[in-house]
C-alpha positions in Angstrom: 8.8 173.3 164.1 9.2 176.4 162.9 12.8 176.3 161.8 12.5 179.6 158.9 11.8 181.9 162.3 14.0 179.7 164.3 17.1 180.1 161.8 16.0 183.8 161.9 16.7 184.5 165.5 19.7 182.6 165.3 21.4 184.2 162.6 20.1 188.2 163.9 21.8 186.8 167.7 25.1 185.8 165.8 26.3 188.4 164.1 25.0 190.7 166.9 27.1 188.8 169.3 30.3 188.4 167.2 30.2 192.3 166.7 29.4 192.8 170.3 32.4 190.2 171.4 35.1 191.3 168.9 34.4 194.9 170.2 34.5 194.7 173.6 37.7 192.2 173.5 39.4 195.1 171.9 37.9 197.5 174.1 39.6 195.6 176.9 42.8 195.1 175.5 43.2 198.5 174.2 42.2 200.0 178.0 44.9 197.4 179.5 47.6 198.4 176.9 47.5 202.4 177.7 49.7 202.4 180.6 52.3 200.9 179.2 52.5 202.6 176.3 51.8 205.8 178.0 55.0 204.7 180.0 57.2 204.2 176.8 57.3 200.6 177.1 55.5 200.1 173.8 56.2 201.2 170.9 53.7 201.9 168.2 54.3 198.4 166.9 54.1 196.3 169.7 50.6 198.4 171.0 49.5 196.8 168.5 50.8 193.4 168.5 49.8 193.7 172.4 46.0 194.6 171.5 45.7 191.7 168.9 47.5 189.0 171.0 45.4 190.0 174.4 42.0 190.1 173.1 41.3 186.5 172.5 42.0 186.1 176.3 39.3 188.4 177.0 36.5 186.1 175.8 35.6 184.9 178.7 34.9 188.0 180.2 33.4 189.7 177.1 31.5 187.0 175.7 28.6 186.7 179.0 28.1 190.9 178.6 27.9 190.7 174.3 25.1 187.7 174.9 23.0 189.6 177.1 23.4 192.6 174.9 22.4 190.9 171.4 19.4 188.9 172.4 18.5 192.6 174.7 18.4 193.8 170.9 17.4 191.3 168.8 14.2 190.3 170.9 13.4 194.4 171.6 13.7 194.7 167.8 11.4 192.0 167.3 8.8 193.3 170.2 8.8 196.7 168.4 8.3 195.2 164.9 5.6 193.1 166.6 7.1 189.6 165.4 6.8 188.7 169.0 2.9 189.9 169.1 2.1 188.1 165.3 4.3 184.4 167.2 1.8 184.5 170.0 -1.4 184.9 167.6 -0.4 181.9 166.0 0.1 179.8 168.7 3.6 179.8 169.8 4.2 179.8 173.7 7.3 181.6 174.8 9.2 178.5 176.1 8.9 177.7 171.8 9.8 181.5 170.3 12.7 181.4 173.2 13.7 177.9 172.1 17.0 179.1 169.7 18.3 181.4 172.7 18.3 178.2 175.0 19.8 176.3 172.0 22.4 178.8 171.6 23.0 179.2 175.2 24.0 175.6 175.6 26.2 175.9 172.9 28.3 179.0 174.2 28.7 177.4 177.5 30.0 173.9 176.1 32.1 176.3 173.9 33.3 179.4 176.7 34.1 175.8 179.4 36.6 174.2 176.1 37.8 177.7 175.3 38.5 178.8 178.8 40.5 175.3 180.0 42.1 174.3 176.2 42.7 177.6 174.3 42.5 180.7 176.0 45.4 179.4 178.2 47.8 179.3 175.4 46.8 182.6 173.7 47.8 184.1 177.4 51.1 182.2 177.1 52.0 183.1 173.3 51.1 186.4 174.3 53.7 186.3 177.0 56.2 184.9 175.1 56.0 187.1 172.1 55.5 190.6 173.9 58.6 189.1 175.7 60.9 189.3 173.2 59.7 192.3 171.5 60.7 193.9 174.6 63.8 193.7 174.0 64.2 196.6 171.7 61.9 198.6 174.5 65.2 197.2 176.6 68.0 198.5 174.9 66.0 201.8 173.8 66.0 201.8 178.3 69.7 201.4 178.5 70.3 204.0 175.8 68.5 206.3 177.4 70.0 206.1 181.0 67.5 204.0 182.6 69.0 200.5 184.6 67.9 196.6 184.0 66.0 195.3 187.4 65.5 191.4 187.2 65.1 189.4 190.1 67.3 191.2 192.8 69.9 192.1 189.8 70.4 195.7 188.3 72.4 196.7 185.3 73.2 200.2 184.4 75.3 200.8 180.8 76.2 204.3 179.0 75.1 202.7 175.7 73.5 199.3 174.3 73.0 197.4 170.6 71.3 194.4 170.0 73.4 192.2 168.0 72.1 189.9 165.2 71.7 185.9 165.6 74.0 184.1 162.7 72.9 180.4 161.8 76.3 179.3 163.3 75.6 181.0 166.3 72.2 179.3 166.8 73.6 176.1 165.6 76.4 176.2 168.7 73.6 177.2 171.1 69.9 176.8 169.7 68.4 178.0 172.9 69.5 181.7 172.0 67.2 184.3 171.3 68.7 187.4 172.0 71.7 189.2 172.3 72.8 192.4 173.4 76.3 194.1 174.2 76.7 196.9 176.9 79.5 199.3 177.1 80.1 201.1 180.4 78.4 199.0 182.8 77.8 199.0 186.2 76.1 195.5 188.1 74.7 195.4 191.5 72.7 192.6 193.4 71.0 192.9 196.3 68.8 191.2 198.9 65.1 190.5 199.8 65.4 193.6 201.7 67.2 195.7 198.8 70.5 195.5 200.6 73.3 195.5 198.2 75.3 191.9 198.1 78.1 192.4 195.7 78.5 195.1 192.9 81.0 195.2 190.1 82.0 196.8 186.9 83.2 196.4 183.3 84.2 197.8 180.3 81.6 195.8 178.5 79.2 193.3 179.2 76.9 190.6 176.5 73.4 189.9 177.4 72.8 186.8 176.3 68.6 185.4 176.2 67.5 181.9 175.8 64.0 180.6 176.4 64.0 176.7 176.9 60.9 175.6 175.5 60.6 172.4 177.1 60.3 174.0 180.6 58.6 177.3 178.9 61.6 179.3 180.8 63.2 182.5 179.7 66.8 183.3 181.0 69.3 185.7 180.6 73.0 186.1 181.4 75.0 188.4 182.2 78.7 188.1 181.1 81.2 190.2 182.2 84.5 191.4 180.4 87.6 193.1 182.0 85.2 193.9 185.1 85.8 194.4 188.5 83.5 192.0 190.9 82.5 192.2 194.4 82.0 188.9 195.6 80.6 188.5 198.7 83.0 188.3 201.6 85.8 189.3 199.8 87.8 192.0 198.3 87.7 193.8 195.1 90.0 191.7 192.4 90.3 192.5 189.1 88.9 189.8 186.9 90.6 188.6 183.4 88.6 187.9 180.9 84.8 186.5 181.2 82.9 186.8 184.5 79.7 184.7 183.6 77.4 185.6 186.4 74.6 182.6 186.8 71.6 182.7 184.2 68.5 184.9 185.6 65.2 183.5 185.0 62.9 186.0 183.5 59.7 186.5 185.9 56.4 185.3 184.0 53.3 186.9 185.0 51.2 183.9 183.4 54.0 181.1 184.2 52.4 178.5 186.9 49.7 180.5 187.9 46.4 178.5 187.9 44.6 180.9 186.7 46.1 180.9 183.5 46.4 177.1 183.5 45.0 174.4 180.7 42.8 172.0 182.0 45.7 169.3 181.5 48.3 171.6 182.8 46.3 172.3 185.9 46.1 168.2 186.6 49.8 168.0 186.0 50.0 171.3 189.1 48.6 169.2 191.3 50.5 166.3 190.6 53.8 168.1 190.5 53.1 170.8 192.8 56.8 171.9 192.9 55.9 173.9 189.9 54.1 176.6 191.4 56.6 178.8 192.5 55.1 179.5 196.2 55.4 175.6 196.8 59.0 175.6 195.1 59.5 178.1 198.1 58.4 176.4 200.6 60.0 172.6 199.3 62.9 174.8 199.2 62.6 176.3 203.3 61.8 172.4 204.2 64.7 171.1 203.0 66.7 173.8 204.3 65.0 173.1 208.0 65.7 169.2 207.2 69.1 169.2 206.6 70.0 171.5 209.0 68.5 169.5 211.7 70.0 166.4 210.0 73.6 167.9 210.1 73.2 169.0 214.0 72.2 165.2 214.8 75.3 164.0 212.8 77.3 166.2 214.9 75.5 165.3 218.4 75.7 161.3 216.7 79.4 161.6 216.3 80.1 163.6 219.4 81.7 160.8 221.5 84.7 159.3 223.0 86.7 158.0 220.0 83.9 159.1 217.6 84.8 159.3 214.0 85.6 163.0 213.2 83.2 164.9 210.4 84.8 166.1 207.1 84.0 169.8 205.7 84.9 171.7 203.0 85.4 175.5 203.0 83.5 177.1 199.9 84.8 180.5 198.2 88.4 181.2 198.1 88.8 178.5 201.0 86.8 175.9 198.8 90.8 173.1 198.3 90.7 173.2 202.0 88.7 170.2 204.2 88.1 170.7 208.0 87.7 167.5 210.5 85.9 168.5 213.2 85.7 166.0 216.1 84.0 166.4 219.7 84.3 163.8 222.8 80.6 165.5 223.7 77.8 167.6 222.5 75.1 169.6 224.7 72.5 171.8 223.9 72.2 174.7 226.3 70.0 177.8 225.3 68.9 176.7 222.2 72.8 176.6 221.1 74.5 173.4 220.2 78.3 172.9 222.1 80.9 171.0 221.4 82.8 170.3 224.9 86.1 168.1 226.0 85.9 165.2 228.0 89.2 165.4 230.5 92.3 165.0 227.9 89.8 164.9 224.9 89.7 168.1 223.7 87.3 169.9 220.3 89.3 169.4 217.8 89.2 170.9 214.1 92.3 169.6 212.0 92.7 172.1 208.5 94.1 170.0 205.8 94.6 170.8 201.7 92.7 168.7 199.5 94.6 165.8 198.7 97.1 166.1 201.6 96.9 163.3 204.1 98.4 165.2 207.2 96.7 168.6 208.8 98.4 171.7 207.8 96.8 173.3 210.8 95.2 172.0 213.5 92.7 173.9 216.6 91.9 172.6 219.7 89.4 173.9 222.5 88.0 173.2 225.6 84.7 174.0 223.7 83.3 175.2 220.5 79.8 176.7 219.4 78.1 175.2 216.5 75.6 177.4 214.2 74.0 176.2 211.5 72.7 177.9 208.8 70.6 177.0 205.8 71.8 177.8 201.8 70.1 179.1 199.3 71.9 177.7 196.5 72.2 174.3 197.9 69.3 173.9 200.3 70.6 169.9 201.2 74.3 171.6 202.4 74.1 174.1 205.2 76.6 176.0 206.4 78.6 175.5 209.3 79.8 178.0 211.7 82.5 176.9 214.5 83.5 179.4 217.0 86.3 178.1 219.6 87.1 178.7 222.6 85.8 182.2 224.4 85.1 181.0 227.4 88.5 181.8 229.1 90.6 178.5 228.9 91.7 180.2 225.0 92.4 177.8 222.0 95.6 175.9 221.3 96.9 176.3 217.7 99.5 174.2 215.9 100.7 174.7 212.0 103.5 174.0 210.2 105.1 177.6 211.7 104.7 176.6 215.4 102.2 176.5 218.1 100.3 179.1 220.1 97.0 180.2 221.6 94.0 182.2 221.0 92.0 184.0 223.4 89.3 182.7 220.6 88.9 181.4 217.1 86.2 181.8 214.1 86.3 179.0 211.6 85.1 179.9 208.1 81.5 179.2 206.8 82.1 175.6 205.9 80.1 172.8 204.3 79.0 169.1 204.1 82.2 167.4 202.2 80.2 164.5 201.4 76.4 164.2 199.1 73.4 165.9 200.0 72.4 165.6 204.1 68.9 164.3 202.1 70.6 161.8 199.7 69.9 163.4 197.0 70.0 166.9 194.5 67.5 169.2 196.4 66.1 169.9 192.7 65.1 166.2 191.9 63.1 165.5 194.9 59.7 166.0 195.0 57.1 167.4 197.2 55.5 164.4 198.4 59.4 162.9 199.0 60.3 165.8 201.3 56.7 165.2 203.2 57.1 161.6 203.6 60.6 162.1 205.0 59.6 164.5 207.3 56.8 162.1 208.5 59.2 158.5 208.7 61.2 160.6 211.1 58.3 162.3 213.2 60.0 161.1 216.6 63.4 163.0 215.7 62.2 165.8 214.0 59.2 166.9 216.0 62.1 168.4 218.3 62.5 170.8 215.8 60.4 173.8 215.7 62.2 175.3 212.5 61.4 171.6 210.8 57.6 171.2 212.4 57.1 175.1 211.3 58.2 174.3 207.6 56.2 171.4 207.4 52.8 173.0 208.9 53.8 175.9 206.1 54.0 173.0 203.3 50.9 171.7 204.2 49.3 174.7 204.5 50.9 175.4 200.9 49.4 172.2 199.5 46.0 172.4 200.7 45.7 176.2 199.5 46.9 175.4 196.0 44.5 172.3 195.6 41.9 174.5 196.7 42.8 177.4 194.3 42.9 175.1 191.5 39.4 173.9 192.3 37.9 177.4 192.8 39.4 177.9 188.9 37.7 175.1 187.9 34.7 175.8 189.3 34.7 179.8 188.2 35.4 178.3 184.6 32.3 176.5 184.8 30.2 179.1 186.6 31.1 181.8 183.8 30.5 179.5 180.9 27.1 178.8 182.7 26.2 182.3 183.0 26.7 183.0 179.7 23.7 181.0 178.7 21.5 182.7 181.8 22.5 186.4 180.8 21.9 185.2 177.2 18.3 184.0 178.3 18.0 186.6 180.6 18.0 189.5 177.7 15.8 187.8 176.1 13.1 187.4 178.8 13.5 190.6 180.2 13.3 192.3 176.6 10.0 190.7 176.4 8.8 191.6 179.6 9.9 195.2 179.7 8.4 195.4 176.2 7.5 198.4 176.3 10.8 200.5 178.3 13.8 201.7 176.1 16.7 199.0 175.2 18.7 200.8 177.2 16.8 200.1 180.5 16.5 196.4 179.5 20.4 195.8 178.8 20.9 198.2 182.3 18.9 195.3 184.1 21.1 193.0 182.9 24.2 194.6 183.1 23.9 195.1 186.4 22.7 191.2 187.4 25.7 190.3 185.0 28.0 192.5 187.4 26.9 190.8 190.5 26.7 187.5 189.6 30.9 188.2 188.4 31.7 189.7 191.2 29.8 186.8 193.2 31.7 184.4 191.6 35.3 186.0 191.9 34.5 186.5 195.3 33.9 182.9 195.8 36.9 181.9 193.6 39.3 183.9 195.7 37.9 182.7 198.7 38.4 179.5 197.5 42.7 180.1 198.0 42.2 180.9 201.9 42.5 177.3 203.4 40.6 178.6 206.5 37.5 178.7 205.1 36.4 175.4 204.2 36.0 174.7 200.0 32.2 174.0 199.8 31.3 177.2 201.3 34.1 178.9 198.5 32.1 177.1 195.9 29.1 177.5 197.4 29.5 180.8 197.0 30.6 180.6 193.6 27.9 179.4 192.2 25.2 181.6 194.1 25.7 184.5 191.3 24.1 181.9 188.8 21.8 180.9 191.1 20.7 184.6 191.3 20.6 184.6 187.3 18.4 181.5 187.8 15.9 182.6 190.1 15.7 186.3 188.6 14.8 184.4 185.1 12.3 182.0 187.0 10.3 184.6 188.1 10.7 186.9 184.8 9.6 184.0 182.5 6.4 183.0 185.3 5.2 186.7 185.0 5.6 186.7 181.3 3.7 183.8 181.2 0.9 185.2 183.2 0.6 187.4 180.2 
């Protein structure tokens, strides 16, 4: 074997390709870096720190251009020098003078597979986390300058902002802490899907306080109030003493539970415990909602009988000491509405007591009462209940402690579920496959429901779409590990073929081949996420690009054998 020539090509390939690699990863990052820092996000500093902490997760894409590119030059160099010419005199076949490429080509794709599912993963998330923080300074240099916080539905506008240093003590009482900054002259607002404004409020000064949980890799910050004036929703302005701690705000991660940017082992534990991806989180979320409000109108309909046991409520907000029992002789359903109605003597009744307090302070009764319930976002197994009396003529009897009267009509207040969770347990601890397997023990009740059979088709849908997405990344990691190797052979077949054309034409030949056979296989990958198009044909696809790599080489390497 001739392992002086062999050890030749080999080290000429290497340190083309690390120099090829290392440029183009910066290359990349630098190009993906401008707009922010042409934005003022970045400072100096952190363009840096961005550039460094990005390239490694470039490889993947870099390293399958820089091997076509060095073995385009080594083997052109080595045609012109006529080392090629002087291998063949002596006997060497091509398969033997291409032997190190196809050496090294296995190598980088067992290497480019382990990077791309064990370590590239983690440089995108240490990225994350550190450019994270360092934007922090980019924050308050925003606030300084005029321009307002927007996190998740939630903006902040101050007239000034500091960042205040972390003592020991401080991260002794709360080791979670990361951050904090104070505002002076603020100004909150929160506002819907649809950018409607919820609540607003403001204060004389506000703390930012950051925390990033590192066993659920979660960044959060909140917002505390101090002498502020709040808007909560449904109720007047009131002047708040002291702290207003608004609930902790998760910071959105662009890398966080996306499969893309997944570990092998981390992509296992996805499927396992889909919940994490946030789209299934959503839709587990809009399940339960759909379950336990279907589960609350059968209570209702269950209990709506003569000498039925009444349901307990609980008001929330400013009405949350106060407990409603509703109780109903009968229960209809007539236009997609659920009704409450009196049976002869037995009339609706809703009987408003104080928590603690064994007789009704106030009591309501009606020939009939509407029932509406809506689902909560904050506690998806506890809808809320909306009772409206009366309205259709016969009015609504009212006794409390000041009397009696009547009401043409009567709107109770958004109540809840006084007991547990409608689904026996915290929304939060139950997981995917529990809220499927409930909906499918109770097929007979719930395929009544078209909210309940439209979340579950969604869910399903859900499922199937992420198991297919993290099979298309899968399969993309191995295709462009593969054609690492097959761009690395093809420069050095085609060099060798076109012996006799300009580097430049060579590398052009296989830049473009490398081009399709990416965009091939991103085309199949992100095919692979539509569940209507069934997976083999996604990876099917996915793999054609090396395929064409294959067959482009195959009949190269059969014409330059001719020669």
């Amino acid at each position: 074997m001739p392992w002086t020539f062999y050890k030749y090509i080999l080290r000429e390939l290497l340190k083309l390709l690390a120099a090829s690699v290392l440029t183009l990863m910066l290359v990349i990052s630098f190009a993906a870096a401008i707009k922010p820092l042409s934005d003022g996000q970045l400072t100096p500093l952190l363009f840096a720190k961005f550039v460094i902490l990005t390239a490694p997760t470039m490889l993947g894409f870099a390293l399958p251009f820089a091997g076509a590119f060095a073995s385009t030059l080594v083997f052109i160099r080595m045609v012109q020098d006529n080392e090629i010419t002087a291998c063949s005199a002596s006997g060497m076949s091509y398969r033997a003078i291409l032997m190190p490429v196809i050496v090294l080509g296995v190598v980088l794709t067992m290497g480019l597979f382990g990077l791309s599912n064990f370590v590239i993963p983690a440089f995108f998330k240490q990225a994350e986390k550190t450019i994270q923080q360092d934007l922090i300074t980019g924050l308050v240099t925003s606030l300084n300058e005029g321009q307002p916080y927007v996190q998740n539905g939630f903006a902040i506008y101050a007239n000034s902002a500091d960042q205040i240093p972390i003592t020991d003590k401080t991260l002794t009482e709360d080791p979670m802490l990361t951050k904090i900054i104070r505002l002076k002259g603020v100004a909150v607002a929160q506002m819907d899907r649809d950018g409607q404004m919820n609540n607003d409020g403001s204060a004389r000064e506000a703390w930012l306080y950051m925390r990033h949980d590192n066993e659920q890799d979660q960044s959060t910050v909140q917002v505390v109030l101090v002498d502020a004036y709040y808007n909560d929703p449904g109720s007047v302005r009131t002047e708040m003493e002291g702290w207003k701690e608004l609930p902790p705000l998760v910071q959105q991660s662009f890398f966080r539970d996306k499969p893309k940017f997944q570990s092998l082992p981390e992509l296992f534990e996805l499927e396992r415990n889909p919940e994490r991806f946030e789209d299934i989180g959503n839709r587990k979320q809009n399940l339960i909602k759909a379950l336990a409000a279907e589960d609350l109108e059968q209570r209702i309909k269950d209990s709506a009988v003569p000498g039925g046991q009444p349901l307990l409520f609980r008001g929330i907000g400013y009405d949350e000491n106060k407990l409603y029992e509703v109780s109903a002789p009968s229960a209809v359903v007539f236009d997609n509405k659920l009704m409450l109605r009196s049976m002869g003597d037995d009339k609706v009744i809703v009987a408003e007591r104080l928590e603690g307090q064994s007789y009704p302070s106030s009591m309501f009764m009606a020939e009939r009462a509407e029932v509406k319930v809506n689902v909560n976002d904050k506690m998806p197994g506890l809808p809320y209940l909306t009772l409206k009396l009366g309205d259709d003529g016969d009015g609504v009897q009212v006794a409390n402690d000041s009397g009696s009267g009547e009401r043409k009509s009567f709107d109770l207040p958004k109540i809840i579920w006084a007991g547990d969770s409608l689904l026996d347990m915290p929304a939060k601890d139950m997981k995917v496959s529990d809220v499927m397997h409930r909906v499918e023990a109770g097929a007979t009740q719930y395929q009544r429901s078209s909210t309940v059979v439209n979340a579950y088709a969604r869910m399903t849908d859900g499922l199937k779409k992420l198991s297919h997405r993290i099979r298309g990344h899968l399969h993309e990691r191995a295709a462009s590990a593969v054609a690492c190797s097959l761009l690395l052979l093809l420069g050095a077949i085609l060099s060798l073929l076109f012996k006799h054309q300009m580097p430049l034409v060579v590398y052009f030949w296989s830049f473009m081949l490398a081009i399709l056979s990416i965009i091939v296989m991103n085309s199949g990958q992100n095919m692979a996420g539509r569940v209507e198009v069934p997976l083999a044909m996604s990876l099917g696809l996915l793999w054609t690009g090396n395929l064409i790599l294959l067959a482009v080489i195959s009949v190269s390497y059969c014409r330059l054998a001719r020669n």
